[in-house]
C-alpha positions as CSV (number, residue, x, y, z in Angstrom):
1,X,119.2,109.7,91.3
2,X,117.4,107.1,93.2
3,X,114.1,105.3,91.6
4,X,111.1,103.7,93.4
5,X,109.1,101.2,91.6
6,X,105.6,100.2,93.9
7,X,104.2,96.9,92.5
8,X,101.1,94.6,93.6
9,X,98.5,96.8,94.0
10,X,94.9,96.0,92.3
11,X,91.3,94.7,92.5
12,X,90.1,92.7,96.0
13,X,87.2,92.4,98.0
14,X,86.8,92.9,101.9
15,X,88.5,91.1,104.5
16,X,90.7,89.6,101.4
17,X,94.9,90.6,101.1
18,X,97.7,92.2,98.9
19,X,101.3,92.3,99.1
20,X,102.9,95.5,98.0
21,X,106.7,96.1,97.0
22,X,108.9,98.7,96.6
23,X,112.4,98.1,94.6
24,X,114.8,101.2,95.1
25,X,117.6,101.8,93.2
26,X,119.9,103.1,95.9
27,X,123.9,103.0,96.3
28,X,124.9,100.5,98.0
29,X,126.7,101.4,101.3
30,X,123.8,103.9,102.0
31,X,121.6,102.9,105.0
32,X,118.0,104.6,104.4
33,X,114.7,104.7,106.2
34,X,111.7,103.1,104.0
35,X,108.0,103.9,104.2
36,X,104.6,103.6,103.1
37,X,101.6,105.9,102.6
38,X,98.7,106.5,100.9
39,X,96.2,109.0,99.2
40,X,92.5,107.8,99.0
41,X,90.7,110.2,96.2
42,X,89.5,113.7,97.8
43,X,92.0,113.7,100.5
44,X,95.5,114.3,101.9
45,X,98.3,111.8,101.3
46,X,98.5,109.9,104.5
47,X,101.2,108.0,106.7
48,X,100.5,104.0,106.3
49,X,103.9,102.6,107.7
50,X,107.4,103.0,108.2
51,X,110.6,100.9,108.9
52,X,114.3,101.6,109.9
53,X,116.8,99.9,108.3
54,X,117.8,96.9,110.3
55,X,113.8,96.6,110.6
56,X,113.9,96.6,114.2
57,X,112.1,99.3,114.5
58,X,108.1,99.6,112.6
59,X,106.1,102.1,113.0
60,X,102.1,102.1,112.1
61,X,98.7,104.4,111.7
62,X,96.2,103.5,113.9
63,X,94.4,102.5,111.4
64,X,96.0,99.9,109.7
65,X,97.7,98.6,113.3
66,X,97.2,94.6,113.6
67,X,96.3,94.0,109.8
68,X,99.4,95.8,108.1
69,X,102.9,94.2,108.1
70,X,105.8,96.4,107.4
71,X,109.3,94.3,105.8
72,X,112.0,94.7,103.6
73,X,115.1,92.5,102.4
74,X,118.0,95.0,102.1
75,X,119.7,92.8,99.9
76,X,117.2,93.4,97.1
77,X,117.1,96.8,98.3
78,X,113.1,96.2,98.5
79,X,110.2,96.9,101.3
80,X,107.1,95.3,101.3
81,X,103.8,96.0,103.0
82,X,101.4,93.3,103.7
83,X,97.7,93.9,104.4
84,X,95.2,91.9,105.6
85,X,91.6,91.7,106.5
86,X,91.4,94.8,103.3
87,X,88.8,97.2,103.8
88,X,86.7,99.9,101.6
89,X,88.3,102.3,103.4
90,X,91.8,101.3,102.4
91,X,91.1,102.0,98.8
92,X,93.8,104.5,97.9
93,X,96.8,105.3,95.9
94,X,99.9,103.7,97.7
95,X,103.3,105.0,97.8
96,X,106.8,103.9,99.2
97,X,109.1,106.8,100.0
98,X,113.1,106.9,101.0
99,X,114.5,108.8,103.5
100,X,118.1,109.2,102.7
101,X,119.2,111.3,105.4
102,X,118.6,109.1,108.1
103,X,118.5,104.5,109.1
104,X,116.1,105.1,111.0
105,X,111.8,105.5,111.5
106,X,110.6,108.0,108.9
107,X,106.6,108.9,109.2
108,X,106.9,112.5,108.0
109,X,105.8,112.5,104.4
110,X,107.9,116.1,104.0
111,X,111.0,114.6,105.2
112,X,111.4,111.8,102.6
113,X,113.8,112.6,100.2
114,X,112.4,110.1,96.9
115,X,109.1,108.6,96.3
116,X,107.6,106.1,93.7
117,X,105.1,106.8,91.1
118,X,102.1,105.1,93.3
119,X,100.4,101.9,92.7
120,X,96.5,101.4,93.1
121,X,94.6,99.2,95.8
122,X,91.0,99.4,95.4
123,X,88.6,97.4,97.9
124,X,85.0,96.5,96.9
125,X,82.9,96.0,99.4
């Protein structure tokens, strides 16, 4: 069974930042695709970003493109998302996902395979 802890979310103001990570307890010899979304309160859980294994390869929303960073250090089996320049409209529920069946860019929220329990990013305007 693989776990997902999120952790770093919490209270900012506009324009300021957060770092959020993700430790997974996955097998080691397994290479996995990692992402991030989101569900803001009323609506649909959304895709934020994603990253292959080897991180070469990152893939974004358009609306987090240019202030959101994507990372992850395989050898603590975590992934991190940095954001920047944190607006209203990114207050929301965040949650890292694993995609087991594949190394490489996963952005379809019904193709992951585990996800955390969320962790809480609320920006005050």
């Amino acid at each position: 069974q693989v776990q997902l802890a999120e952790s770093g979310g919490g209270l900012v103001q506009t324009g300021e930042s957060l770092r959020l990570s993700c430790a997974a307890s996955v097998r080691t010899g397994i290479r996995y695709a990692m992402s991030w979304f989101r569900q803001a309160p009323g609506k649909e859980r959304e895709f934020v970003a994603a990253i292959s294994w080897g991180g070469a390869s990152r893939n974004y929303a358009d609306s987090v493109k240019g202030r959101f960073t994507i990372s992850r250090d395989n050898a603590k089996n975590t992934v991190y998302l940095h954001m920047n320049s944190l607006k209203p409209e990114d207050t929301a529920v965040y949650y890292c996902a694993a995609d087991l069946k594949q190394s490489g860019v996963a952005t379809n929220p019904n193709g992951m395979d585990y996800w955390g329990k969320g962790t809480l990013v609320t920006v005050s305007s």
